[in-house]
Predicted model as a PDB file, atoms N, CA, C, CB and O in Angstrom, pLDDT in the B-factor column:
MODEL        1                                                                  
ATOM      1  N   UNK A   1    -260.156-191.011 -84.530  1.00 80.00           N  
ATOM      2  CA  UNK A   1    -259.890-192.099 -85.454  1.00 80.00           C  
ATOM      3  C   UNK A   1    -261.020-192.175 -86.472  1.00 80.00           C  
ATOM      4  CB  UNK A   1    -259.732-193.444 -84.699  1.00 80.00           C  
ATOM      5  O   UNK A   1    -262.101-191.864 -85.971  1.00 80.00           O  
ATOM      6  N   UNK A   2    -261.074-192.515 -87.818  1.00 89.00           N  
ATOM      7  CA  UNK A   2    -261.716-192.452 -88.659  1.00 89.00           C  
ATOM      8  C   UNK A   2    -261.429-194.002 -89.270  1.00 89.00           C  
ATOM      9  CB  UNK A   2    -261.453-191.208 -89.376  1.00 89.00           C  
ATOM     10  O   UNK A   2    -260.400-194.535 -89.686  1.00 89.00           O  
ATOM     11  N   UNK A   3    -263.105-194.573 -89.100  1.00 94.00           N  
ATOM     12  CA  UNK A   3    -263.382-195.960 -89.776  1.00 94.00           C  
ATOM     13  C   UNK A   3    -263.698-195.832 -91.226  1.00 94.00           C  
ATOM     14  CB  UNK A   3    -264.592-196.707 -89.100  1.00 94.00           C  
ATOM     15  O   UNK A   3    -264.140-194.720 -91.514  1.00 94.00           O  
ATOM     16  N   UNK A   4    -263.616-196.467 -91.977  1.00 95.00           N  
ATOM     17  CA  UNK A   4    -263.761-196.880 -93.433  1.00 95.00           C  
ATOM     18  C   UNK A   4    -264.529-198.047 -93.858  1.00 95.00           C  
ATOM     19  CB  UNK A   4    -262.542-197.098 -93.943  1.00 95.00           C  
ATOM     20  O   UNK A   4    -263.990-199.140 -94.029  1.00 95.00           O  
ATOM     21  N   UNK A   5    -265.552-197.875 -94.001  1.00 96.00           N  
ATOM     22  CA  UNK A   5    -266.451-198.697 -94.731  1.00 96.00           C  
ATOM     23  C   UNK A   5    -266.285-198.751 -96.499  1.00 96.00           C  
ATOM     24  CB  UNK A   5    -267.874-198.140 -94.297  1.00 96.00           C  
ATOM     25  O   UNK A   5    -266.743-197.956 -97.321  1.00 96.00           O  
ATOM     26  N   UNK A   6    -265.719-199.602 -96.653  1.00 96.00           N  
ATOM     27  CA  UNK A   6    -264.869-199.929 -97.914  1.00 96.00           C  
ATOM     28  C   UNK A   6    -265.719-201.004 -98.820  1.00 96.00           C  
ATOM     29  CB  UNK A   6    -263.309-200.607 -97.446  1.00 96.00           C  
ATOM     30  O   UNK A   6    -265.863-202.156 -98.411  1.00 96.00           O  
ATOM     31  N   UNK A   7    -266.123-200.688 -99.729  1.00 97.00           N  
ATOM     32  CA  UNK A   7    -266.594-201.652-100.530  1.00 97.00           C  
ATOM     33  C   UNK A   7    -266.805-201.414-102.184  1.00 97.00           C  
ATOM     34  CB  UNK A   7    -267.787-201.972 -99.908  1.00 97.00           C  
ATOM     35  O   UNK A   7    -266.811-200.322-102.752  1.00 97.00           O  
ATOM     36  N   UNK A   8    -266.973-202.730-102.791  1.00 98.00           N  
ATOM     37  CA  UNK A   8    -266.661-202.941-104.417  1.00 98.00           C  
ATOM     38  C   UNK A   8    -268.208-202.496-104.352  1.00 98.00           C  
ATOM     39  CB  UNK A   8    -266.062-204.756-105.267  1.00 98.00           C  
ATOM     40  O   UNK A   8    -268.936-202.406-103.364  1.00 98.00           O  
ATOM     41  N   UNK A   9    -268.468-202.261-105.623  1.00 98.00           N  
ATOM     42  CA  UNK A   9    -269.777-201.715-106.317  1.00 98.00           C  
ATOM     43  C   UNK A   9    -269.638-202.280-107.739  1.00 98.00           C  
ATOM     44  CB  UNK A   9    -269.916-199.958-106.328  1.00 98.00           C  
ATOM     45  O   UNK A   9    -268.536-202.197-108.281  1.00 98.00           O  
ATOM     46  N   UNK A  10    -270.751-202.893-108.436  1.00 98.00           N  
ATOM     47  CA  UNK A  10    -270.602-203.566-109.295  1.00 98.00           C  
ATOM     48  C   UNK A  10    -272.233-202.934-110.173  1.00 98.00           C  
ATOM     49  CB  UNK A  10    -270.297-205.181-108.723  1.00 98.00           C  
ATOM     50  O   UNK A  10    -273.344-202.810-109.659  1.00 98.00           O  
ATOM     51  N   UNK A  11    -271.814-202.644-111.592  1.00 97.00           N  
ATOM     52  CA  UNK A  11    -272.900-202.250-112.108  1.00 97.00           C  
ATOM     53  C   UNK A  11    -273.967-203.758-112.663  1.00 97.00           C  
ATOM     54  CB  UNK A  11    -272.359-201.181-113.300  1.00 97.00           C  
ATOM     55  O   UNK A  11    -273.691-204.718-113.382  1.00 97.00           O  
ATOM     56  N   UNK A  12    -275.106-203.401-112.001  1.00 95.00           N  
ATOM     57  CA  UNK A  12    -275.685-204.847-112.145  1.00 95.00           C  
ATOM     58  C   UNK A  12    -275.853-205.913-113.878  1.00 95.00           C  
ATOM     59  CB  UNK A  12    -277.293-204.521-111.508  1.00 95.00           C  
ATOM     60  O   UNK A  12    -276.197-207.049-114.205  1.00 95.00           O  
ATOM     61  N   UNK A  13    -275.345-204.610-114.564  1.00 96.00           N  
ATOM     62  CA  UNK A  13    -275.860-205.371-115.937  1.00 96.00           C  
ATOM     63  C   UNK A  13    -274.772-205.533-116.421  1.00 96.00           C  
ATOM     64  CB  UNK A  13    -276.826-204.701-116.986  1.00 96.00           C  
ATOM     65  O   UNK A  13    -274.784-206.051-117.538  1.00 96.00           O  
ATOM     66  N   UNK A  14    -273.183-205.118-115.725  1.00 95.00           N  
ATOM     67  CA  UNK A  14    -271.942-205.536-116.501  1.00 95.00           C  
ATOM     68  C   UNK A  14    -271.059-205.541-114.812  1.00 95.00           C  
ATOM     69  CB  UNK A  14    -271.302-204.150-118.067  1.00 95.00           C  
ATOM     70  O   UNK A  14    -270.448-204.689-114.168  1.00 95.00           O  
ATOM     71  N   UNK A  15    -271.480-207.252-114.566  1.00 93.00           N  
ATOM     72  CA  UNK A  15    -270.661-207.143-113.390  1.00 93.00           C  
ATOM     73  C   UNK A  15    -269.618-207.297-113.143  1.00 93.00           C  
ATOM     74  CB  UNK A  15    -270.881-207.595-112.716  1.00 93.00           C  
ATOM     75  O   UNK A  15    -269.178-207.294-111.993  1.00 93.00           O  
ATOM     76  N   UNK A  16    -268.788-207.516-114.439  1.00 96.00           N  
ATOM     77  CA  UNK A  16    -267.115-206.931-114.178  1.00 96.00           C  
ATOM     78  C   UNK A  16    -266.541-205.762-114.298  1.00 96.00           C  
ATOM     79  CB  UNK A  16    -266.257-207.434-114.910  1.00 96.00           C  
ATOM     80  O   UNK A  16    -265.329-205.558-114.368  1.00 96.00           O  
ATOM     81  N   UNK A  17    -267.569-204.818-114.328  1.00 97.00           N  
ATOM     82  CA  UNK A  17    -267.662-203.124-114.471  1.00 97.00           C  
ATOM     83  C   UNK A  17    -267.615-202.751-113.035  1.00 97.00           C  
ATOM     84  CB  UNK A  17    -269.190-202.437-115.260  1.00 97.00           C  
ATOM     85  O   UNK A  17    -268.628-202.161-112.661  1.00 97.00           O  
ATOM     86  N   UNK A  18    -266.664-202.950-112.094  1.00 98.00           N  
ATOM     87  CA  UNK A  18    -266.324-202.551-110.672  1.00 98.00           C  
ATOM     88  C   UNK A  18    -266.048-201.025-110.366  1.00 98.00           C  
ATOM     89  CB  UNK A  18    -265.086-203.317-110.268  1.00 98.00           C  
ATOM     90  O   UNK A  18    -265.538-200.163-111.081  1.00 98.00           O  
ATOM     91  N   UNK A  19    -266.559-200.960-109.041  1.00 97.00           N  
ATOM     92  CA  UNK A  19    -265.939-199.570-108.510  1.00 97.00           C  
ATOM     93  C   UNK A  19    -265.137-199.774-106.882  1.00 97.00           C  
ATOM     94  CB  UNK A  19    -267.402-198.329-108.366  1.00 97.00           C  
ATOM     95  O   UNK A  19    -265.762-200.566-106.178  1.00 97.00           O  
ATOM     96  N   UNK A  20    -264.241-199.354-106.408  1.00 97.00           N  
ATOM     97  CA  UNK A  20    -263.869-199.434-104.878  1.00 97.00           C  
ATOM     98  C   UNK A  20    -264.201-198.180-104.815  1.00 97.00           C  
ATOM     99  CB  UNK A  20    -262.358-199.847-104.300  1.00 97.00           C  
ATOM    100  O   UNK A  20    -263.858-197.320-105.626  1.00 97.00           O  
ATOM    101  N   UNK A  21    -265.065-197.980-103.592  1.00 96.00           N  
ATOM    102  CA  UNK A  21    -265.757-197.448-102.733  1.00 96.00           C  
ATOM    103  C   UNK A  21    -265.700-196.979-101.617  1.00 96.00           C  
ATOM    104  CB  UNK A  21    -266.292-197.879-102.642  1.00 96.00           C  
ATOM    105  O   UNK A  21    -265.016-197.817-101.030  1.00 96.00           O  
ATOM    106  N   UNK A  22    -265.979-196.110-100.810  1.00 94.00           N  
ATOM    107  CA  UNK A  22    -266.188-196.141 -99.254  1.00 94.00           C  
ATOM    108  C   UNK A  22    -266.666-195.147 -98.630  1.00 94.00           C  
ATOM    109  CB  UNK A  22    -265.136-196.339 -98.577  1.00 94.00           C  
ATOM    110  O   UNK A  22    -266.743-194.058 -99.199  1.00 94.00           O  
ATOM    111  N   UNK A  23    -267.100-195.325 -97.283  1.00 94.00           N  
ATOM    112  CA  UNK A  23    -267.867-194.330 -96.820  1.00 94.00           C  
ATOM    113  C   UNK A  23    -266.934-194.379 -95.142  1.00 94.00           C  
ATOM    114  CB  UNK A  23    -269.791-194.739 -96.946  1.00 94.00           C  
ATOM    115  O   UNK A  23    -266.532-195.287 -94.414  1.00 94.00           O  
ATOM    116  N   UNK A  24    -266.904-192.820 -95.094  1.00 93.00           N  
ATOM    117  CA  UNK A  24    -265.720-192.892 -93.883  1.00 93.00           C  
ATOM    118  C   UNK A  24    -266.901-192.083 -92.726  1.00 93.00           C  
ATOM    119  CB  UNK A  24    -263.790-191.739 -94.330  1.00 93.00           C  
ATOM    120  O   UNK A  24    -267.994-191.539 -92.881  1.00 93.00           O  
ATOM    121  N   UNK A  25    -266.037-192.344 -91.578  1.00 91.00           N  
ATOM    122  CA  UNK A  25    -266.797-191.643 -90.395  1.00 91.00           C  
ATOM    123  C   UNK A  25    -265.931-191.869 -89.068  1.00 91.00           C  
ATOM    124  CB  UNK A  25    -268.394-192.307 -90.186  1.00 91.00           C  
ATOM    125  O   UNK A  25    -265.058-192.692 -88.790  1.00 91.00           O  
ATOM    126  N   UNK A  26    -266.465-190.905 -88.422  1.00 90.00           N  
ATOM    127  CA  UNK A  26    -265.384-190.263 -87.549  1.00 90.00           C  
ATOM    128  C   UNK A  26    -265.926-190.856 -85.936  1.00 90.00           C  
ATOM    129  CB  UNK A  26    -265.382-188.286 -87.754  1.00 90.00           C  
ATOM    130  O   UNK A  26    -267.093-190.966 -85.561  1.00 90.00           O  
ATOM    131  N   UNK A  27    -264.923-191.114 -85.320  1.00 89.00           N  
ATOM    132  CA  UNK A  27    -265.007-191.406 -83.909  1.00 89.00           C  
ATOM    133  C   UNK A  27    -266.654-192.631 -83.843  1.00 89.00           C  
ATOM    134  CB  UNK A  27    -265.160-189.559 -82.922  1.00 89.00           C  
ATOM    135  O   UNK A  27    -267.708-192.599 -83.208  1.00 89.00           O  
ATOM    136  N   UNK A  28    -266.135-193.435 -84.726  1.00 87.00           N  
ATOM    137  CA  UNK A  28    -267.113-194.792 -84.520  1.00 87.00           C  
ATOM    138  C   UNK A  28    -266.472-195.897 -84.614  1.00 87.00           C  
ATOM    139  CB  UNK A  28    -268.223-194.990 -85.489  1.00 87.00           C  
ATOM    140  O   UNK A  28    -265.762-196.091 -85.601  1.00 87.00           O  
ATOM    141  N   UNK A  29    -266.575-196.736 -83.726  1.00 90.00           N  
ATOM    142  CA  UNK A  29    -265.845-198.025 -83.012  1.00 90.00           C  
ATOM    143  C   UNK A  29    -265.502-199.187 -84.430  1.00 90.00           C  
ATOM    144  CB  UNK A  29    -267.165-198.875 -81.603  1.00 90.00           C  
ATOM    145  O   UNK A  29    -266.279-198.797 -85.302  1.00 90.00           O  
ATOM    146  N   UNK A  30    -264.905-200.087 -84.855  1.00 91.00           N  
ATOM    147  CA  UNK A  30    -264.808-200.764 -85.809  1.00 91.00           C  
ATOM    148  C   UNK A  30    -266.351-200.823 -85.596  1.00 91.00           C  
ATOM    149  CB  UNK A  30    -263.802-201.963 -85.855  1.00 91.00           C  
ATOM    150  O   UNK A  30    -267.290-200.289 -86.187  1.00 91.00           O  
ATOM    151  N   UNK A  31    -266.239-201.911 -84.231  1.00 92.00           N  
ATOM    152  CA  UNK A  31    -267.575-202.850 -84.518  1.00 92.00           C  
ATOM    153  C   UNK A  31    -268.843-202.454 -84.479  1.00 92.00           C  
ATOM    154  CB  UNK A  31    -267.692-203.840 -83.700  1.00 92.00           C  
ATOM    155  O   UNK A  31    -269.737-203.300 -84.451  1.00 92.00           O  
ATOM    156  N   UNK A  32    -269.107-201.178 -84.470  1.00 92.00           N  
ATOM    157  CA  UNK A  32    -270.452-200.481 -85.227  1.00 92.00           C  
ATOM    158  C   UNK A  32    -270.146-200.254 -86.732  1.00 92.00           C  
ATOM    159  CB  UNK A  32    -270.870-198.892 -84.540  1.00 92.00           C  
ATOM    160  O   UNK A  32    -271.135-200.182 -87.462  1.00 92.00           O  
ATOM    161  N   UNK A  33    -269.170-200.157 -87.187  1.00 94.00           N  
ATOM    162  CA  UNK A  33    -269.218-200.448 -88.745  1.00 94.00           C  
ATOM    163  C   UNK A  33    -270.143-201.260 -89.001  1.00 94.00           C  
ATOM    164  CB  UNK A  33    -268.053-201.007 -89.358  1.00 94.00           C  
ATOM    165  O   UNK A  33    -271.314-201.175 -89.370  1.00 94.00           O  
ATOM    166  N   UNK A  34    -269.157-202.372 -88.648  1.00 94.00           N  
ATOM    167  CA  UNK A  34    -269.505-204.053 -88.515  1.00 94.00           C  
ATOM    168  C   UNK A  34    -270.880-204.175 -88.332  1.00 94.00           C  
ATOM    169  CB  UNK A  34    -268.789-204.872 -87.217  1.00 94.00           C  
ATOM    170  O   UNK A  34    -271.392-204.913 -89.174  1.00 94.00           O  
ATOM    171  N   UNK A  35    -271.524-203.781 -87.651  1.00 93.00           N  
ATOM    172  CA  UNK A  35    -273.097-204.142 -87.307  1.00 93.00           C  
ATOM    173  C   UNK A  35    -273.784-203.185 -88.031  1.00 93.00           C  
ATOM    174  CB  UNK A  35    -273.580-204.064 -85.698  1.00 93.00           C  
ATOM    175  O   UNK A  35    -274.973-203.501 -88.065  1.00 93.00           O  
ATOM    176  N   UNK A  36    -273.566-202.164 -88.621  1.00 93.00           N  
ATOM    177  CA  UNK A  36    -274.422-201.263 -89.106  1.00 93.00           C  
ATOM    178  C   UNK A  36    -273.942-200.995 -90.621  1.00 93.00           C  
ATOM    179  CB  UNK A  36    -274.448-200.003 -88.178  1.00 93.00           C  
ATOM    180  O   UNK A  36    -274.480-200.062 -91.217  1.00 93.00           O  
ATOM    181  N   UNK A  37    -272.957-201.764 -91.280  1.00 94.00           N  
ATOM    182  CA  UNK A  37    -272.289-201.296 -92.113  1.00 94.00           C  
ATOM    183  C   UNK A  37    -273.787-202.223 -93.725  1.00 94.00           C  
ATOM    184  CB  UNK A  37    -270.211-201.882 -91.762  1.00 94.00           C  
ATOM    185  O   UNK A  37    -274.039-201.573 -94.740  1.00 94.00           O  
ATOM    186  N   UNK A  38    -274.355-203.469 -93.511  1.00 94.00           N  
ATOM    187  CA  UNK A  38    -274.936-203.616 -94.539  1.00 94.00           C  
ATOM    188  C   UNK A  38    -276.475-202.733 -94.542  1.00 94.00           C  
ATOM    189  CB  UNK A  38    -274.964-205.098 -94.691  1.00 94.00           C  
ATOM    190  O   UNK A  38    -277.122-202.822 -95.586  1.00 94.00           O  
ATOM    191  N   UNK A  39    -276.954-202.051 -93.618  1.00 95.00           N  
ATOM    192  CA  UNK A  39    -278.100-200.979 -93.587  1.00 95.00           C  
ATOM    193  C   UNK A  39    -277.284-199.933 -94.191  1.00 95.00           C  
ATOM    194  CB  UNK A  39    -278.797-200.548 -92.035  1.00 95.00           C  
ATOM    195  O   UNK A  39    -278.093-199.021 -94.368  1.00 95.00           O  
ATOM    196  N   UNK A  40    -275.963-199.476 -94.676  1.00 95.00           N  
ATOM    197  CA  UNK A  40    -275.492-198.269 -94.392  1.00 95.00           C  
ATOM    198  C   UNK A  40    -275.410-198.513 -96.480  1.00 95.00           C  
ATOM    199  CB  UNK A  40    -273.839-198.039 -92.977  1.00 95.00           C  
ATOM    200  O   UNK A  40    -275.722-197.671 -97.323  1.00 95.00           O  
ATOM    201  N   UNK A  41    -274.985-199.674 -96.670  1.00 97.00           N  
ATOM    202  CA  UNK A  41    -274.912-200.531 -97.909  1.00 97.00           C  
ATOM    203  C   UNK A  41    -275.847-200.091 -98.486  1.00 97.00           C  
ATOM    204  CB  UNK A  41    -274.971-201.956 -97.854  1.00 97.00           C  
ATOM    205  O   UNK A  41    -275.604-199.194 -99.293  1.00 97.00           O  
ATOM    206  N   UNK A  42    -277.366-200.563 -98.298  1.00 96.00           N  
ATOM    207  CA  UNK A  42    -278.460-200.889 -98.363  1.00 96.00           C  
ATOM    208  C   UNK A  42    -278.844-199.670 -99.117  1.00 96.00           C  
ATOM    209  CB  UNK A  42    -279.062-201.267 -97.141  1.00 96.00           C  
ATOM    210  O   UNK A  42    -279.156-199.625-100.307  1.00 96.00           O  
ATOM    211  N   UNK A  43    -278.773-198.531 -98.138  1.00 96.00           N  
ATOM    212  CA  UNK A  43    -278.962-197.133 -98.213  1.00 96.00           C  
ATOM    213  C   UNK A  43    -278.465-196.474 -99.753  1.00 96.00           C  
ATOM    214  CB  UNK A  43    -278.113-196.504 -96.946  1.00 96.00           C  
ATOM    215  O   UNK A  43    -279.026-195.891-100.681  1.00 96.00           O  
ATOM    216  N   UNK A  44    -277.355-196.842 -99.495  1.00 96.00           N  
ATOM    217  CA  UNK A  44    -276.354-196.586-100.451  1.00 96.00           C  
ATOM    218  C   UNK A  44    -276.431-197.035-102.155  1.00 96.00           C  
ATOM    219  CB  UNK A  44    -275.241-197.234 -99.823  1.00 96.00           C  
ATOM    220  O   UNK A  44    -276.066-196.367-103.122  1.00 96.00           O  
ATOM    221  N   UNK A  45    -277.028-198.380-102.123  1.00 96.00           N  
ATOM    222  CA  UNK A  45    -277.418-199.135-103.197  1.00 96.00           C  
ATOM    223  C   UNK A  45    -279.393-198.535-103.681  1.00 96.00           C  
ATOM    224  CB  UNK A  45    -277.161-201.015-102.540  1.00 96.00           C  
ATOM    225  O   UNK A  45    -279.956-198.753-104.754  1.00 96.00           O  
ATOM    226  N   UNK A  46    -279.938-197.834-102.532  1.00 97.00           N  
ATOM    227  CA  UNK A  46    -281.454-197.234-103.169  1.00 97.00           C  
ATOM    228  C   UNK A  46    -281.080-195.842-104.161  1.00 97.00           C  
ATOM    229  CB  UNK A  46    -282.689-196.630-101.634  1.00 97.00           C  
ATOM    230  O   UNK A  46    -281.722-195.430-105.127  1.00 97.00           O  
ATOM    231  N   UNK A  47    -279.603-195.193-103.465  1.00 97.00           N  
ATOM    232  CA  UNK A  47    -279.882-194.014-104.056  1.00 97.00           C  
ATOM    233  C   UNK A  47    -278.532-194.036-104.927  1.00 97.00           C  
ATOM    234  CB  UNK A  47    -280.165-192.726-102.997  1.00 97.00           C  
ATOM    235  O   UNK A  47    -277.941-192.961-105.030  1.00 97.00           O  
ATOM    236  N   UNK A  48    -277.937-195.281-105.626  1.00 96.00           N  
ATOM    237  CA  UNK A  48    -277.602-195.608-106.660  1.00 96.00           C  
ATOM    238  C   UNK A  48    -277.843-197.203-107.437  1.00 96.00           C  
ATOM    239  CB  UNK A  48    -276.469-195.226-106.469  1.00 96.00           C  
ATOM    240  O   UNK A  48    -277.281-198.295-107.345  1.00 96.00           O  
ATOM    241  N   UNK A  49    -279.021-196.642-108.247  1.00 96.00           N  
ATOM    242  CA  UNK A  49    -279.897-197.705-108.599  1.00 96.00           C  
ATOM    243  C   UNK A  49    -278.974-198.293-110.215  1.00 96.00           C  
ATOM    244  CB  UNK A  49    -281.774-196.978-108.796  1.00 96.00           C  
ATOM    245  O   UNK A  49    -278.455-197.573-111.068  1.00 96.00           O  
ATOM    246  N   UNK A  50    -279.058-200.014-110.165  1.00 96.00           N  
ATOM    247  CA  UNK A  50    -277.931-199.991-111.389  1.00 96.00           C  
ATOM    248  C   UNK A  50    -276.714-201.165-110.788  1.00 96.00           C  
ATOM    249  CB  UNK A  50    -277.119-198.082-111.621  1.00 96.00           C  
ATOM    250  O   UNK A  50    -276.184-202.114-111.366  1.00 96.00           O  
ATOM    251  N   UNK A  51    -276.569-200.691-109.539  1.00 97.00           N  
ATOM    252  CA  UNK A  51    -275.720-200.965-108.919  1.00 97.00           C  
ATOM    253  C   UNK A  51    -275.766-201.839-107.868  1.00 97.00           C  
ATOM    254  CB  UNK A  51    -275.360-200.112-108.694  1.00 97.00           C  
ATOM    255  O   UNK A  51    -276.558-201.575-106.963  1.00 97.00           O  
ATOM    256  N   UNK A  52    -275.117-202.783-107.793  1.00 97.00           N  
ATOM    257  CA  UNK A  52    -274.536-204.052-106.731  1.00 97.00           C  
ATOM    258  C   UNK A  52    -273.690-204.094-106.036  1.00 97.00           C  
ATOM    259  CB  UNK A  52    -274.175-205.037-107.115  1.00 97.00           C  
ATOM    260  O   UNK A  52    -272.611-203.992-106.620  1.00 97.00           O  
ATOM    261  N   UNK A  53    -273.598-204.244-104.574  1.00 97.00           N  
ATOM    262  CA  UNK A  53    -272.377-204.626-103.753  1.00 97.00           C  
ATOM    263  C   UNK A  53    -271.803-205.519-104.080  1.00 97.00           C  
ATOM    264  CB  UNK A  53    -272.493-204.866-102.603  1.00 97.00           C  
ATOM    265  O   UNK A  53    -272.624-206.294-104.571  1.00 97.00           O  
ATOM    266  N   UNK A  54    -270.505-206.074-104.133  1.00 97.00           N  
ATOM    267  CA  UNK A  54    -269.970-207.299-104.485  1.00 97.00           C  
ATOM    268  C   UNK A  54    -269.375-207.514-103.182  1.00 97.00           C  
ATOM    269  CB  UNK A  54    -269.015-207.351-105.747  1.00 97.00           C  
ATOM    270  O   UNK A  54    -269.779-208.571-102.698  1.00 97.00           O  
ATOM    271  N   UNK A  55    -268.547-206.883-102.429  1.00 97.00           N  
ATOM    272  CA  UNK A  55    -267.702-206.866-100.907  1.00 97.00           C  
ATOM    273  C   UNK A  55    -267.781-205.648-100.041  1.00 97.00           C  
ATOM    274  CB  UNK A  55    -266.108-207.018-101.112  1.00 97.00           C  
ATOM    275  O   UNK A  55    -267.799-204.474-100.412  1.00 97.00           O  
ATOM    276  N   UNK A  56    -267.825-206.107 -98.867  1.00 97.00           N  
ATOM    277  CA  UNK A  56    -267.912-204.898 -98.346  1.00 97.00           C  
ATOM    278  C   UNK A  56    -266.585-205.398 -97.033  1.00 97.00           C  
ATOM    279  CB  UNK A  56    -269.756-204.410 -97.850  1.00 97.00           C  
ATOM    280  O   UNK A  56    -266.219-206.570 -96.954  1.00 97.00           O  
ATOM    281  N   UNK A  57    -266.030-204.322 -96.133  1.00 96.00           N  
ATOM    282  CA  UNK A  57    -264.960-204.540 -94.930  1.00 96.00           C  
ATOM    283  C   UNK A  57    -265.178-203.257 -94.010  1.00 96.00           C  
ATOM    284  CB  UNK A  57    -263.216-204.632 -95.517  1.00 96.00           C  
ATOM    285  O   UNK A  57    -265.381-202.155 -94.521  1.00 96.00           O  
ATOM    286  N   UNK A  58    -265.136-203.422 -92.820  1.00 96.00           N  
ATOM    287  CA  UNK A  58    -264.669-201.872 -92.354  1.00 96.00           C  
ATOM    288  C   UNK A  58    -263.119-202.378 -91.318  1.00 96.00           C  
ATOM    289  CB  UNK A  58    -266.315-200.858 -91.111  1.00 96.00           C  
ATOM    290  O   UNK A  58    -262.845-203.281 -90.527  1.00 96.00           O  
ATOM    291  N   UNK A  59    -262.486-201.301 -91.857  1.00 93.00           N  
ATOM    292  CA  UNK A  59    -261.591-201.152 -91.406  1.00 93.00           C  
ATOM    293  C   UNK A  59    -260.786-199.735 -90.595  1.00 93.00           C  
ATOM    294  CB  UNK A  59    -261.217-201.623 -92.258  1.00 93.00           C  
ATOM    295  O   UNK A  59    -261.671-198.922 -90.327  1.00 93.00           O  
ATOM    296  N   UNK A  60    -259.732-199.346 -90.249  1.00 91.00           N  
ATOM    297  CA  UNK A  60    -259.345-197.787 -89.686  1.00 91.00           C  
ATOM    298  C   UNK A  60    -258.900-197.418 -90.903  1.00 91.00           C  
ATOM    299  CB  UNK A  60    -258.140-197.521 -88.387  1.00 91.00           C  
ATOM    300  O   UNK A  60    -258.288-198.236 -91.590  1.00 91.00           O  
ATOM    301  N   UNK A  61    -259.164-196.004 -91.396  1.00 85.00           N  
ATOM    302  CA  UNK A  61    -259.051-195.316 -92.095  1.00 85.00           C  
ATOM    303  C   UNK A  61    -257.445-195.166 -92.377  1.00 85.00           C  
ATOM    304  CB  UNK A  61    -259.803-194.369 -91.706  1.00 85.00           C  
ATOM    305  O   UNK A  61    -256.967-194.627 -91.380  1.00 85.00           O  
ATOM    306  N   UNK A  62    -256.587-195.391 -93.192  1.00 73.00           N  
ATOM    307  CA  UNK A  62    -254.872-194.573 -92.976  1.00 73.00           C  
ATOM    308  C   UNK A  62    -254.975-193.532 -94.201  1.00 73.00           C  
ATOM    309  CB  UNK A  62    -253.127-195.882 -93.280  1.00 73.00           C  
ATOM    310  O   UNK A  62    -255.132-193.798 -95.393  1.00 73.00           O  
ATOM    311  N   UNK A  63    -254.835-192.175 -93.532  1.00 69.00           N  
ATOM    312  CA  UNK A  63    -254.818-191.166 -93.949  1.00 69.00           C  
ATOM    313  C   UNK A  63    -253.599-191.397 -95.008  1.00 69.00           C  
ATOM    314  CB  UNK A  63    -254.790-190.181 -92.894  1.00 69.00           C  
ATOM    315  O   UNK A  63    -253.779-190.941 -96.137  1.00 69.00           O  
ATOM    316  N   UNK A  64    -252.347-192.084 -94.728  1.00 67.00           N  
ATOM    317  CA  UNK A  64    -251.113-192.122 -95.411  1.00 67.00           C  
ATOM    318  C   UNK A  64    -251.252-192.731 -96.847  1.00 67.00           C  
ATOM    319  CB  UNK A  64    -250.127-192.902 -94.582  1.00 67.00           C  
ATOM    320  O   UNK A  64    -250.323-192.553 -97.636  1.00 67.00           O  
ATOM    321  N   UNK A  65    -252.620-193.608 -97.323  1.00 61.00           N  
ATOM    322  CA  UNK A  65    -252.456-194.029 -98.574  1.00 61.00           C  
ATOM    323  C   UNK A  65    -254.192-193.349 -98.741  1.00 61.00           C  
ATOM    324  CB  UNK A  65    -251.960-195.917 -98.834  1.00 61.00           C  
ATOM    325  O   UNK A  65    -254.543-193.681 -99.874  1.00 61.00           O  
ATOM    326  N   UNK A  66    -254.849-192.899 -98.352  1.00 53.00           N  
ATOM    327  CA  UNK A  66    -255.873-192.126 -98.914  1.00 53.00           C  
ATOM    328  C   UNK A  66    -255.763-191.788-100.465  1.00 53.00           C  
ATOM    329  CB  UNK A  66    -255.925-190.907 -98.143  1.00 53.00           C  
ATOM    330  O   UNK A  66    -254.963-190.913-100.797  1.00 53.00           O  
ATOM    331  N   UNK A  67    -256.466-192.386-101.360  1.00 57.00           N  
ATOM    332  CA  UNK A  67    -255.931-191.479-102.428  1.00 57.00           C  
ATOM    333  C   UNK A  67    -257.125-189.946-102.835  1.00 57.00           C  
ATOM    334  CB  UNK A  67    -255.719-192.662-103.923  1.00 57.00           C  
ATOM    335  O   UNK A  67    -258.274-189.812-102.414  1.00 57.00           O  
ATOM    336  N   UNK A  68    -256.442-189.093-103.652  1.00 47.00           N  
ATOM    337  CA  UNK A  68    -257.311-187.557-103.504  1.00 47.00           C  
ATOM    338  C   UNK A  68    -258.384-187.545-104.185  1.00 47.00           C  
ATOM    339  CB  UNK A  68    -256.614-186.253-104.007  1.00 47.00           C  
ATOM    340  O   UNK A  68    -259.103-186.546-104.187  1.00 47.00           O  
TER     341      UNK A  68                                                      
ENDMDL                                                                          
END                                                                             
């Protein structure tokens, strides 16, 4: 099963300049998303500088609306 750490990204100097986001991973329980998902954020926001979280969710991945 593959979790989805799903979240908006917002460029800090035009914050209606949105992105949906996510970072997927394999054979990890929702609720380690959940507990590890704003360090994973965090990470994510040093090595794209500019940029703001606005929401974040983890949820199961559905391969069926994935887009490419």
């Amino acid at each position: 099963m593959m979790i989805e750490l799903a979240f908006v990204a917002c460029i800090a100097t035009e914050p209606d300049t949105c992105r949906d986001r996510s970072l997927l991973y394999v054979d990890v329980p929702v609720m380690a998303c959940m507990m590890q998902g704003q360090a994973q954020l965090a990470s994510w926001t040093e090595q794209h500088p500019g940029w703001e979280i606005k929401s974040w969710r983890c949820q199961v991945h559905d391969t069926r609306t994935a887009e490419i």
